[in-house]
Every structure is written in structure tokens, then in C-alpha cells.
N, CA, C and O atoms as a Tripos MOL2 file, in Angstrom:
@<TRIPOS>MOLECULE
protein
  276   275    69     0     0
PROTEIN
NO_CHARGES

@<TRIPOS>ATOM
      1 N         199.1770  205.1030  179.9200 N.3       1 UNK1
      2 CA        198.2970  205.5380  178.8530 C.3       1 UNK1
      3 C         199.0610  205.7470  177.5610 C.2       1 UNK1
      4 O         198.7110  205.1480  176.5440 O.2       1 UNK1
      5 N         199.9880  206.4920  177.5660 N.am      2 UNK2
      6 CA        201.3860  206.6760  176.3050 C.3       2 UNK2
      7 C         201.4220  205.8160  176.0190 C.2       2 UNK2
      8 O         200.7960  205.8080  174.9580 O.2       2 UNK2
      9 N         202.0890  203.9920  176.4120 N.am      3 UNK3
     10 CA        202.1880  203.1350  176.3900 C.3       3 UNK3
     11 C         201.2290  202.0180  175.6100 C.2       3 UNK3
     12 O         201.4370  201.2430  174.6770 O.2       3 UNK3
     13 N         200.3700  202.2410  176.2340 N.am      4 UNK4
     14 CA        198.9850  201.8400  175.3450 C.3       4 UNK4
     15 C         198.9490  202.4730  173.9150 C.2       4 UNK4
     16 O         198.8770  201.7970  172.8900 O.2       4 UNK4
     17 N         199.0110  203.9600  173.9510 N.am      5 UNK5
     18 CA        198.7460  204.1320  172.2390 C.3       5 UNK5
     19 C         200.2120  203.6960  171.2450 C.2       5 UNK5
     20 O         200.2990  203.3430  170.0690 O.2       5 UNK5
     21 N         201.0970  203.8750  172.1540 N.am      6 UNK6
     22 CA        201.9450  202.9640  171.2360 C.3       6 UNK6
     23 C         202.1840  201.7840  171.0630 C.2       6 UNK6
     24 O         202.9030  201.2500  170.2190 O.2       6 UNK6
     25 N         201.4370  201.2520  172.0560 N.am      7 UNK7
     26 CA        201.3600  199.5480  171.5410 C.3       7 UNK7
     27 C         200.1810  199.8570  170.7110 C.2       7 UNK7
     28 O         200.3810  199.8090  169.4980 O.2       7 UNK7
     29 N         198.8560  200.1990  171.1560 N.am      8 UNK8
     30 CA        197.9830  200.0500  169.5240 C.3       8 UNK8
     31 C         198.6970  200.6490  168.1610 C.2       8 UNK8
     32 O         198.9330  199.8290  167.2740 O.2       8 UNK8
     33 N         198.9580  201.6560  168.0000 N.am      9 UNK9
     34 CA        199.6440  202.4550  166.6550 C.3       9 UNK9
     35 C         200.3750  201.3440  166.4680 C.2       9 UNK9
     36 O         200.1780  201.0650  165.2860 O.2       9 UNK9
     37 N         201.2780  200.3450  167.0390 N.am     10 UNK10
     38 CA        202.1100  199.6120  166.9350 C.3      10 UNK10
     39 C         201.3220  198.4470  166.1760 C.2      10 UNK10
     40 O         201.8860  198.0100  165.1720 O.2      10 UNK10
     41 N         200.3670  198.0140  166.4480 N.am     11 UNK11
     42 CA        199.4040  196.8980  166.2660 C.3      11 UNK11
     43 C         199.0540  197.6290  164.8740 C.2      11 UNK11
     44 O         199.2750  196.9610  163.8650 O.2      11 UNK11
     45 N         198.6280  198.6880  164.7360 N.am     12 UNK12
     46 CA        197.6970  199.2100  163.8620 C.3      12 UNK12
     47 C         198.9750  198.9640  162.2040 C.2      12 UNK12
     48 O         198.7860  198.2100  161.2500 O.2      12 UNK12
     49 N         200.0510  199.8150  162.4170 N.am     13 UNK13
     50 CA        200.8160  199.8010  161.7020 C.3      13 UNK13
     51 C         201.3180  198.2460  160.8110 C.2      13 UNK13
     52 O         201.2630  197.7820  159.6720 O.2      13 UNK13
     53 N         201.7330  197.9230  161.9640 N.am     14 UNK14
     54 CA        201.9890  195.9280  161.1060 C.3      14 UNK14
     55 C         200.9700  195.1380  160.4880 C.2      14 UNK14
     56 O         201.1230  194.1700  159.7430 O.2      14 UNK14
     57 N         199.4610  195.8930  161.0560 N.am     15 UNK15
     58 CA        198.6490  194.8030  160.0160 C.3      15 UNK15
     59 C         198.3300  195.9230  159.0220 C.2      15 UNK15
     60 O         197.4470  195.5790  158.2360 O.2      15 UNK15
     61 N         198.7590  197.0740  158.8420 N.am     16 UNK16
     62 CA        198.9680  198.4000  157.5120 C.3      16 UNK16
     63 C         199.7140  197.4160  157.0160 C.2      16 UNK16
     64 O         199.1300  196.6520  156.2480 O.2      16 UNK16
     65 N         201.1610  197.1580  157.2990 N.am     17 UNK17
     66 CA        202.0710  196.7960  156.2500 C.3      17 UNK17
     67 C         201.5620  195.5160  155.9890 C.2      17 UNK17
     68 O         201.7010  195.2700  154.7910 O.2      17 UNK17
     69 N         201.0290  194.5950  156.6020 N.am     18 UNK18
     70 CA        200.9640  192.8650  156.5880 C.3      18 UNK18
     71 C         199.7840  193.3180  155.3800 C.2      18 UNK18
     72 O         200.2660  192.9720  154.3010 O.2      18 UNK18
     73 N         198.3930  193.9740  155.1550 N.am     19 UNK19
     74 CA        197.0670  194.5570  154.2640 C.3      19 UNK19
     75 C         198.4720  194.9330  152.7130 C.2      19 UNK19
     76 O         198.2070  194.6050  151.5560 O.2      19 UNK19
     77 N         199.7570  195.5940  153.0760 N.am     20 UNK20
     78 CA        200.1010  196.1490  151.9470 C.3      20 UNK20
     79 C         200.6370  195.0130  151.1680 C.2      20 UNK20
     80 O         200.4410  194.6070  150.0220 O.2      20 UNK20
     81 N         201.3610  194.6370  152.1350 N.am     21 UNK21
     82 CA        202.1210  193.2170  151.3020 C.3      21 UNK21
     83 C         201.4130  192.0010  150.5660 C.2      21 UNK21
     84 O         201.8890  191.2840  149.6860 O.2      21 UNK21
     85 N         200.0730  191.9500  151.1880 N.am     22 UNK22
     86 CA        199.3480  191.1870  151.0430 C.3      22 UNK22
     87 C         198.4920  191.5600  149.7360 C.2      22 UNK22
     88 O         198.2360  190.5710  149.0480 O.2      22 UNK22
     89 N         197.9530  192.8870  149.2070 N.am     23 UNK23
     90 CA        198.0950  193.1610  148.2760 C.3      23 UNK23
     91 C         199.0080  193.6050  147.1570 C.2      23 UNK23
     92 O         198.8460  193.9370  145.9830 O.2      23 UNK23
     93 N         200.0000  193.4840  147.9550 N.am     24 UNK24
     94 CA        201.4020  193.7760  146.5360 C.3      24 UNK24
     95 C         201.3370  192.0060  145.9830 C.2      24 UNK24
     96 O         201.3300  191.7190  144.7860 O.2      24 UNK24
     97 N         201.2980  191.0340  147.0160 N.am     25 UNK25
     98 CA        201.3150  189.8230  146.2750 C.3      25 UNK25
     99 C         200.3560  188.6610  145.7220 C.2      25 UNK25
    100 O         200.3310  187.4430  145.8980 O.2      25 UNK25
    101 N         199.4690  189.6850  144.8760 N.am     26 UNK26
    102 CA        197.7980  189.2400  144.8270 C.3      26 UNK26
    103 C         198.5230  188.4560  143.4930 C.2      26 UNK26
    104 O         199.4860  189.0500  143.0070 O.2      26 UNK26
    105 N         198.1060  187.1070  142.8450 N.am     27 UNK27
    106 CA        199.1240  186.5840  141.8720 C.3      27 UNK27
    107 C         197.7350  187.1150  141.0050 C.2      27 UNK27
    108 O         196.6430  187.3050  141.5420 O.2      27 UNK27
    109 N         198.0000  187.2930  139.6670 N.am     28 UNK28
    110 CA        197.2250  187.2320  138.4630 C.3      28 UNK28
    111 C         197.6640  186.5690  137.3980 C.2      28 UNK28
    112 O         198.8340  186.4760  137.0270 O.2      28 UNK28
    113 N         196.4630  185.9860  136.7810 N.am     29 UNK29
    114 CA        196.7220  184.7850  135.6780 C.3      29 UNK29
    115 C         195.7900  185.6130  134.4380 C.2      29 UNK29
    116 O         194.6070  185.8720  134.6540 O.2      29 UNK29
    117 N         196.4530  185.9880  133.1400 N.am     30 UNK30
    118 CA        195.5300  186.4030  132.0640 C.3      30 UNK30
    119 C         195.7000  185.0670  131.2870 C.2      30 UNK30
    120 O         196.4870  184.1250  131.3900 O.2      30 UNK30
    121 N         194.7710  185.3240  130.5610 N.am     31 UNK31
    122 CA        194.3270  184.3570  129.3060 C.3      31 UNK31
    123 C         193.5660  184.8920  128.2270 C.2      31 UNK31
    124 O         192.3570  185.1060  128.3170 O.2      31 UNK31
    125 N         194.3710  185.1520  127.0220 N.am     32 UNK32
    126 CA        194.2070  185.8270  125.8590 C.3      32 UNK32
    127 C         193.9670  184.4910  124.4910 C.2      32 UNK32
    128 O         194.5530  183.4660  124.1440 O.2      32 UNK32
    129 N         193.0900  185.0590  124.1770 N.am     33 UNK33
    130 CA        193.0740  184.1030  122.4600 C.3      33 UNK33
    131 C         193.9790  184.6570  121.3460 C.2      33 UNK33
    132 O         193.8680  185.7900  120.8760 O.2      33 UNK33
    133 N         194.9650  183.6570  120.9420 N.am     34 UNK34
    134 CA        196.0590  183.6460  119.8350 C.3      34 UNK34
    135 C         194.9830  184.5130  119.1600 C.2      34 UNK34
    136 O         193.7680  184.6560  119.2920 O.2      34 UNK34
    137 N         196.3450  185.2440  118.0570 N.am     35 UNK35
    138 CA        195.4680  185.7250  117.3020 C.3      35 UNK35
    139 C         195.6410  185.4510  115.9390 C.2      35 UNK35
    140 O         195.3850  186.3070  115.0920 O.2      35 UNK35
    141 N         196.1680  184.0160  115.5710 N.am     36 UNK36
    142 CA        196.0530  183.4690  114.4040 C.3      36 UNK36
    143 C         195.2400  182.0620  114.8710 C.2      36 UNK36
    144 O         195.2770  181.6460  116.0290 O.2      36 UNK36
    145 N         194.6460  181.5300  113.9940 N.am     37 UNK37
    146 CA        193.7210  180.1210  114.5390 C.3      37 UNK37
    147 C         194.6960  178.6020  114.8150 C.2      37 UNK37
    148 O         195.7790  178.2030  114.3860 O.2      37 UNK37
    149 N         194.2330  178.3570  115.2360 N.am     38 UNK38
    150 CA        194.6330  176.9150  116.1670 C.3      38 UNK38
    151 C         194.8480  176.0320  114.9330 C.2      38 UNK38
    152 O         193.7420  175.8800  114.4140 O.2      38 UNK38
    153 N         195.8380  175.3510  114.2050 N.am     39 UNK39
    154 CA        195.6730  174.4340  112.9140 C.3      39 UNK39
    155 C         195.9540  173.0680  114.0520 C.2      39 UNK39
    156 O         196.6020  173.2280  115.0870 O.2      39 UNK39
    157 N         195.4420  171.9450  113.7100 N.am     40 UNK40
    158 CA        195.7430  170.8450  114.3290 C.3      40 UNK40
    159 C         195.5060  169.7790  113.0250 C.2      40 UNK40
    160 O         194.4040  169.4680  112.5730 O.2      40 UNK40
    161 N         196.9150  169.2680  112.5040 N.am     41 UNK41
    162 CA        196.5520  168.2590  111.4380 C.3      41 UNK41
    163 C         197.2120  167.1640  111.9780 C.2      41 UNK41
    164 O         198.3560  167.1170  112.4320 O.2      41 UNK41
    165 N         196.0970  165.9960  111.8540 N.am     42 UNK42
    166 CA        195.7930  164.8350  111.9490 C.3      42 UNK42
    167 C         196.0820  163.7240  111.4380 C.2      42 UNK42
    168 O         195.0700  163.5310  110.7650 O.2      42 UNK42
    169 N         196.9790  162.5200  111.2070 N.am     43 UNK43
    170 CA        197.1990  161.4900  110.5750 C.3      43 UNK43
    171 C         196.6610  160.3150  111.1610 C.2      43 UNK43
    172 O         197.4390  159.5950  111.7880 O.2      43 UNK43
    173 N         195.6960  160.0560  111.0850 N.am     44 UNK44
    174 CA        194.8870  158.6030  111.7960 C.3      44 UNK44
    175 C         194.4040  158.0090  110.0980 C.2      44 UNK44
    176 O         193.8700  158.3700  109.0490 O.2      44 UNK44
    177 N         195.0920  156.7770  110.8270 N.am     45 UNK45
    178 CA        194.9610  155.2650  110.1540 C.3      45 UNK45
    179 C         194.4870  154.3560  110.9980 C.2      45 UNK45
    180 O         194.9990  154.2340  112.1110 O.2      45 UNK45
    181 N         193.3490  153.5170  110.5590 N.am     46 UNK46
    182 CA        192.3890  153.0130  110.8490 C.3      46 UNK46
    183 C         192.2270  151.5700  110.5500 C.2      46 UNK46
    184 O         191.6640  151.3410  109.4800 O.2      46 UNK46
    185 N         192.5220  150.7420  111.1180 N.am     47 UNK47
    186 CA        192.3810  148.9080  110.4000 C.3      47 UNK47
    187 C         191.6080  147.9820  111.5630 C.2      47 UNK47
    188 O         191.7650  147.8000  112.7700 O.2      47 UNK47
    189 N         190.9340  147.6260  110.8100 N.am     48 UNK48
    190 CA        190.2810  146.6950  111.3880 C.3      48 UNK48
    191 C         190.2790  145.4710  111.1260 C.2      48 UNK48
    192 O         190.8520  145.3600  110.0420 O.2      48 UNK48
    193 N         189.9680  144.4900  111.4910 N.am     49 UNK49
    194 CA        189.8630  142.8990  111.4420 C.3      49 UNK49
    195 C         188.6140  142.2820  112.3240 C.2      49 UNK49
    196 O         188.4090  142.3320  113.5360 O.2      49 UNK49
    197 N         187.8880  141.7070  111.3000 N.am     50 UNK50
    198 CA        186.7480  140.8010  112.4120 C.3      50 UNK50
    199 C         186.9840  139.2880  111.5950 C.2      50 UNK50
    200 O         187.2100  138.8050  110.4860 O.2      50 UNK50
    201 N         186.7440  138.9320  113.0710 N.am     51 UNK51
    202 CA        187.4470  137.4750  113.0850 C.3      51 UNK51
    203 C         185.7130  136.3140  113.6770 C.2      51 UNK51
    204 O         185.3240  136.0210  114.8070 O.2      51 UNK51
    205 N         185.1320  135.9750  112.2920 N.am     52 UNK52
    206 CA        184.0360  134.8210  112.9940 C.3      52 UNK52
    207 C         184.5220  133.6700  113.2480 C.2      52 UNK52
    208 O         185.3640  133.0700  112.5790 O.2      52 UNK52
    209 N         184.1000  133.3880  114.0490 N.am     53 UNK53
    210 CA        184.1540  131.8430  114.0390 C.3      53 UNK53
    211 C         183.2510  131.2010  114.6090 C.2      53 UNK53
    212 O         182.8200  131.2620  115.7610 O.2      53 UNK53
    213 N         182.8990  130.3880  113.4830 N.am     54 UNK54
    214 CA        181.7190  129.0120  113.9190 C.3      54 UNK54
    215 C         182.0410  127.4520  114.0780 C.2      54 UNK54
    216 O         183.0740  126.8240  113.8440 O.2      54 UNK54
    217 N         180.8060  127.0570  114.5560 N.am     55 UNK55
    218 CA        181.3470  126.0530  115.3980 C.3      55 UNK55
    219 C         181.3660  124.8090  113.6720 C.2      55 UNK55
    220 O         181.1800  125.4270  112.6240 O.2      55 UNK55
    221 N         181.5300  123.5990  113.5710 N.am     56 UNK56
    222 CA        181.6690  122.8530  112.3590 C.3      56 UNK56
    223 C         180.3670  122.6060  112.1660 C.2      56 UNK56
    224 O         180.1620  122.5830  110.9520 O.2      56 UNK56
    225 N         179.0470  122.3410  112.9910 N.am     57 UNK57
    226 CA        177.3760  121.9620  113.3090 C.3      57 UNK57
    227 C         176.8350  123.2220  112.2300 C.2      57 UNK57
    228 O         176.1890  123.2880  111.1840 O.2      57 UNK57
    229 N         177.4100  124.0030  113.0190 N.am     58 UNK58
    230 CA        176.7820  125.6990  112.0310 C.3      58 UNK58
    231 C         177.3490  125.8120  110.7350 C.2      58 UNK58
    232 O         176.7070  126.4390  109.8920 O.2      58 UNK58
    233 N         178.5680  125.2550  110.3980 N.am     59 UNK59
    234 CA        179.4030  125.5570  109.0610 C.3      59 UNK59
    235 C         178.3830  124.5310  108.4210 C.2      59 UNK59
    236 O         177.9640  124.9610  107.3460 O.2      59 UNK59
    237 N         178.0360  123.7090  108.6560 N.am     60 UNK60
    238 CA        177.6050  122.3900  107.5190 C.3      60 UNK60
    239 C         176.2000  123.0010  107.7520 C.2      60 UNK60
    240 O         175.4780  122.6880  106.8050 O.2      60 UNK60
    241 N         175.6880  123.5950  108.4700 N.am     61 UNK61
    242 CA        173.8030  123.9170  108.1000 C.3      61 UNK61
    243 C         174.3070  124.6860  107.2510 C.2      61 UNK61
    244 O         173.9600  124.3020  106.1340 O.2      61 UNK61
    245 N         175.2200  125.9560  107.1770 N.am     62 UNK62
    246 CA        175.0360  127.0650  106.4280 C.3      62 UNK62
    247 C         176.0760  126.5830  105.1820 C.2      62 UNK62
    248 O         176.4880  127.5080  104.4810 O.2      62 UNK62
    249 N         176.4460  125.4920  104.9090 N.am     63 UNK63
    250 CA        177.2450  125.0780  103.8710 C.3      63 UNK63
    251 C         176.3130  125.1480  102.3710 C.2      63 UNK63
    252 O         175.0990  124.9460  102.3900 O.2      63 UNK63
    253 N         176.9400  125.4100  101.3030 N.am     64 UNK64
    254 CA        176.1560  125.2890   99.9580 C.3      64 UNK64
    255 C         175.4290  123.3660   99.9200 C.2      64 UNK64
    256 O         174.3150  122.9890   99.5560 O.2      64 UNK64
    257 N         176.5320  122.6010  100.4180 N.am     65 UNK65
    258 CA        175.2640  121.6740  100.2570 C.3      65 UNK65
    259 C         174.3550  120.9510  101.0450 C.2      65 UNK65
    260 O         173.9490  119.8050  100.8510 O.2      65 UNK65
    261 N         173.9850  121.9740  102.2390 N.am     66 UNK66
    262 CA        172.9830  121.4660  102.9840 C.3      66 UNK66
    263 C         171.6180  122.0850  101.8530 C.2      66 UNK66
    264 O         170.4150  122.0480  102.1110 O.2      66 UNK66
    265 N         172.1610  122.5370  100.7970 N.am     67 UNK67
    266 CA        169.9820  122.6820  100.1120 C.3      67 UNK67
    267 C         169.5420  123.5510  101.3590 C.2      67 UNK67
    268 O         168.3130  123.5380  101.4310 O.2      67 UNK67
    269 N         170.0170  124.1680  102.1860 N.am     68 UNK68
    270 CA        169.3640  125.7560  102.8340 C.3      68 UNK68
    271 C         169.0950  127.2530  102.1700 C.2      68 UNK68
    272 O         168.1560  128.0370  102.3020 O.2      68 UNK68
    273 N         170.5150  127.3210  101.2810 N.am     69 UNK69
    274 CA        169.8190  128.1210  100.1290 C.3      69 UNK69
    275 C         169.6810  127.5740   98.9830 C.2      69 UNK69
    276 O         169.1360  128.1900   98.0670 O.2      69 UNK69
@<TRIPOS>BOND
     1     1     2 1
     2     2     3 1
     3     3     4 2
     4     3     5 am
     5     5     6 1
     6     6     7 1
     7     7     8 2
     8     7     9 am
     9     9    10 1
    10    10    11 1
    11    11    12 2
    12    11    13 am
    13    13    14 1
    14    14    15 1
    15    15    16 2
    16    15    17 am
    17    17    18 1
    18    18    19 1
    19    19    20 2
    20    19    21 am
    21    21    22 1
    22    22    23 1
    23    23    24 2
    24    23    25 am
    25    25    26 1
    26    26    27 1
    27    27    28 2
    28    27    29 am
    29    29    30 1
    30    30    31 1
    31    31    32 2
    32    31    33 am
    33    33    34 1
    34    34    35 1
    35    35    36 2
    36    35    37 am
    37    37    38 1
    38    38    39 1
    39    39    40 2
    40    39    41 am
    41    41    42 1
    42    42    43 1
    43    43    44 2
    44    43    45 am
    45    45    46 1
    46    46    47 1
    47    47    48 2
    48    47    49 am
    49    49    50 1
    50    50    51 1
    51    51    52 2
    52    51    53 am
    53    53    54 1
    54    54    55 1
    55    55    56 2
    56    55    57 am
    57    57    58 1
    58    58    59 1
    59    59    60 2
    60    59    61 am
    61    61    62 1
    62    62    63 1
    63    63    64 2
    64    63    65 am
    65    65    66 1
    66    66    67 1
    67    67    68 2
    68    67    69 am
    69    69    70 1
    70    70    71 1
    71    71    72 2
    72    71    73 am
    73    73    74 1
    74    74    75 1
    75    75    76 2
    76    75    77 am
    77    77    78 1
    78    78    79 1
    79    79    80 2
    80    79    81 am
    81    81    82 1
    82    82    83 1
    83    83    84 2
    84    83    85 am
    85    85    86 1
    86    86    87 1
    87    87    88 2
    88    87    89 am
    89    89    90 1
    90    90    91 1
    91    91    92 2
    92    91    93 am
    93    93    94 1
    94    94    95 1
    95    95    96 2
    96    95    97 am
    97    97    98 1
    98    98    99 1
    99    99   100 2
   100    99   101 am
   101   101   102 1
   102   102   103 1
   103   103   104 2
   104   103   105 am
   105   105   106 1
   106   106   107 1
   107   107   108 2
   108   107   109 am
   109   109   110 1
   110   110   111 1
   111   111   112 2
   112   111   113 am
   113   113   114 1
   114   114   115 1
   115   115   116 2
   116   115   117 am
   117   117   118 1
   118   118   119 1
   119   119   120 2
   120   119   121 am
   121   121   122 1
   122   122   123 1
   123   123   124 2
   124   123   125 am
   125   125   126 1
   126   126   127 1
   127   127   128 2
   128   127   129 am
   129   129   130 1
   130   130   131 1
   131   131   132 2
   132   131   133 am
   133   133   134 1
   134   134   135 1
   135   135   136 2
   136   135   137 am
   137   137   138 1
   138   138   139 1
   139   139   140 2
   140   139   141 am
   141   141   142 1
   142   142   143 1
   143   143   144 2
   144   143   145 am
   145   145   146 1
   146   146   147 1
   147   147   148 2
   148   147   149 am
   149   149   150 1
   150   150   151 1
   151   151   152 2
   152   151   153 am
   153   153   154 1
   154   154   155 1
   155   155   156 2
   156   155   157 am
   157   157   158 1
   158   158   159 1
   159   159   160 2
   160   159   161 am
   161   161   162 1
   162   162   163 1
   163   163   164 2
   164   163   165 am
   165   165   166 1
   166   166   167 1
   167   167   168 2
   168   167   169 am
   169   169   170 1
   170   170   171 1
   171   171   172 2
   172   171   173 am
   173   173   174 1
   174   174   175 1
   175   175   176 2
   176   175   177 am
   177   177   178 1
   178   178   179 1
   179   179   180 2
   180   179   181 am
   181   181   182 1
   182   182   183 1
   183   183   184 2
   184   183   185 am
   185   185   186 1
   186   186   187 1
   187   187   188 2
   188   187   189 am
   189   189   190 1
   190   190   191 1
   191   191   192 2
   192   191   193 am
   193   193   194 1
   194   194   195 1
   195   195   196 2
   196   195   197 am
   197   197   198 1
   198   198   199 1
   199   199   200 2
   200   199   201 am
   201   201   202 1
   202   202   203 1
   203   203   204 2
   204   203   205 am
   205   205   206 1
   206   206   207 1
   207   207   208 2
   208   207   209 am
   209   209   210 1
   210   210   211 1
   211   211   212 2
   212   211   213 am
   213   213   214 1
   214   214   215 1
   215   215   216 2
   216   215   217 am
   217   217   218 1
   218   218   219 1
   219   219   220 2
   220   219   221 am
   221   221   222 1
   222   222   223 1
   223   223   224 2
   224   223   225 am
   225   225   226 1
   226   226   227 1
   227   227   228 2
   228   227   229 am
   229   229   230 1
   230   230   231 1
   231   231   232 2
   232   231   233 am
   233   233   234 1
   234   234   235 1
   235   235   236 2
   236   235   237 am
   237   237   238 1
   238   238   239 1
   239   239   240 2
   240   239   241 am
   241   241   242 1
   242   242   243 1
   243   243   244 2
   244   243   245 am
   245   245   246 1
   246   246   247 1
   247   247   248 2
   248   247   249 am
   249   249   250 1
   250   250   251 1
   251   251   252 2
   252   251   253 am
   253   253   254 1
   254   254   255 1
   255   255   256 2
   256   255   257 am
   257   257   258 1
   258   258   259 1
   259   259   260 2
   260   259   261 am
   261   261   262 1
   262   262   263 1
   263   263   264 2
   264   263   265 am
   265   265   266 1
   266   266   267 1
   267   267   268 2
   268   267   269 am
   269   269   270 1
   270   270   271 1
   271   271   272 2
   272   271   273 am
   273   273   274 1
   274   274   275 1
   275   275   276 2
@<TRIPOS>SUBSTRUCTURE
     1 UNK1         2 RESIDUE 1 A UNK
     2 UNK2         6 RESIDUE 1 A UNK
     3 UNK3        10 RESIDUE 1 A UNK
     4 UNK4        14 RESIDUE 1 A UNK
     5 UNK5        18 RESIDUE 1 A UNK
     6 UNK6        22 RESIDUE 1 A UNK
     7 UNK7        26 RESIDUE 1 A UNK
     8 UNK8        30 RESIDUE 1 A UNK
     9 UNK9        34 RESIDUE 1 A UNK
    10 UNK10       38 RESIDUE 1 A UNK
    11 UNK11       42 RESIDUE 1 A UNK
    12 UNK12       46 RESIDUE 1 A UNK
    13 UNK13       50 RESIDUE 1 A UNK
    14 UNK14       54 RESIDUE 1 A UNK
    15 UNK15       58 RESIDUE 1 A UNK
    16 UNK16       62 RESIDUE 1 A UNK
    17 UNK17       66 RESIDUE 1 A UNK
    18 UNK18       70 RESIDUE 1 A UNK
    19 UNK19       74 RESIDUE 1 A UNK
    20 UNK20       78 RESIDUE 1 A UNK
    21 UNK21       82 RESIDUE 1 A UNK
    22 UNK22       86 RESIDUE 1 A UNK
    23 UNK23       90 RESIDUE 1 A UNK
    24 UNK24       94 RESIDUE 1 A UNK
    25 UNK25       98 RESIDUE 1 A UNK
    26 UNK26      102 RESIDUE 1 A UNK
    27 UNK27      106 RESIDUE 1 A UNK
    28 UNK28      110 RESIDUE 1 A UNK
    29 UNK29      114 RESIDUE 1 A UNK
    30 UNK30      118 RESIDUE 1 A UNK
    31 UNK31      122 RESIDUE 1 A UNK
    32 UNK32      126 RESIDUE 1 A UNK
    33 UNK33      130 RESIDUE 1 A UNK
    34 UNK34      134 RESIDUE 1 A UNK
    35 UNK35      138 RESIDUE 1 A UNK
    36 UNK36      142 RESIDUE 1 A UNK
    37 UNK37      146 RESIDUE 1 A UNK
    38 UNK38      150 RESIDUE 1 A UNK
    39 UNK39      154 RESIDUE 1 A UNK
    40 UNK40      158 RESIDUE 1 A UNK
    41 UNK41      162 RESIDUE 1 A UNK
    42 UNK42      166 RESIDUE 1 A UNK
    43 UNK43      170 RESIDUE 1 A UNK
    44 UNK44      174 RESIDUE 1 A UNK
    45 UNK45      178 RESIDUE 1 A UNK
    46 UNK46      182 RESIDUE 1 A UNK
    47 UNK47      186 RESIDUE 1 A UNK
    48 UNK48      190 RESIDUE 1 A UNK
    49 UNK49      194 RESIDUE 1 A UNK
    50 UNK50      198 RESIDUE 1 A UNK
    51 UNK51      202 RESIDUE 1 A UNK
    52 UNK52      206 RESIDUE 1 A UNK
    53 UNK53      210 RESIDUE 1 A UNK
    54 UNK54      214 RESIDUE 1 A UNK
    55 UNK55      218 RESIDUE 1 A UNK
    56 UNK56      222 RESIDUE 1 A UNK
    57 UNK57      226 RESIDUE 1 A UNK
    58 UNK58      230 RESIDUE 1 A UNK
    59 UNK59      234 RESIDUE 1 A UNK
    60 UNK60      238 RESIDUE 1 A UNK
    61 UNK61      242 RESIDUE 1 A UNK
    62 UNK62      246 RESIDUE 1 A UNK
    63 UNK63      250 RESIDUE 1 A UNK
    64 UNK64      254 RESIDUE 1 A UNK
    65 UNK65      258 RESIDUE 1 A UNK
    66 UNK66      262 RESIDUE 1 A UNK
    67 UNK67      266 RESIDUE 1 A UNK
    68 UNK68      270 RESIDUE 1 A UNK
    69 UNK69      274 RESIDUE 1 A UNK
């Protein structure tokens, strides 16, 4: 009977300490807003190129001397 309560107290105790440790190593993460504002400056340059191409059938309808316009 002795035996028994010191194996439970025994049981009882290690998952005490295993509950303590286990809250001593709870991790926490904060996240606070700077308290001057965020500047983000930007240098974007922008170029483009469009490239038609028609076939020679289409260049001569739309030519000044097909008389279309």
C-alpha cells in the first residue's frame, strides 16, 4: 500500500514538473507597428515597343495609292 502511494506521488510529481516546463517553454511572438511610417521610394522605368506587322496584300489595300482613303 506505501508502495503504491509512492509510485502515484511519483507519477503525480513528473507530470507537475513535465505541466511546469511545458509552460516555462510556451514561445511568444509580439508584433508592434514602427512608430515612424513605412517610406518606400520607387524608381520604375517603363518602355515599351509594339511591333505591327502586315502582310504586303494588306500594306497595298491600306497604301495612299490604293484611292481607299
Amino acid at each position: 500500500m506505501l508502495s503504491e502511494v509512492v509510485r502515484i506521488s511519483g507519477v503525480l510529481v513528473t507530470w507537475g514538473t513535465l505541466l511546469v516546463m511545458m509552460g516555462a517553454c510556451t514561445p511568444r511572438v509580439e508584433v508592434t507597428a514602427p512608430e515612424k511610417p513605412i517610406t518606400i521610394n520607387l524608381n520604375v522605368k517603363i518602355d515599351h515597343e509594339i511591333r505591327v506587322k502586315v502582310d504586303k496584300e494588306l500594306d497595298q489595300v491600306l497604301s495612299n495609292e490604293s484611292g481607299l482613303f
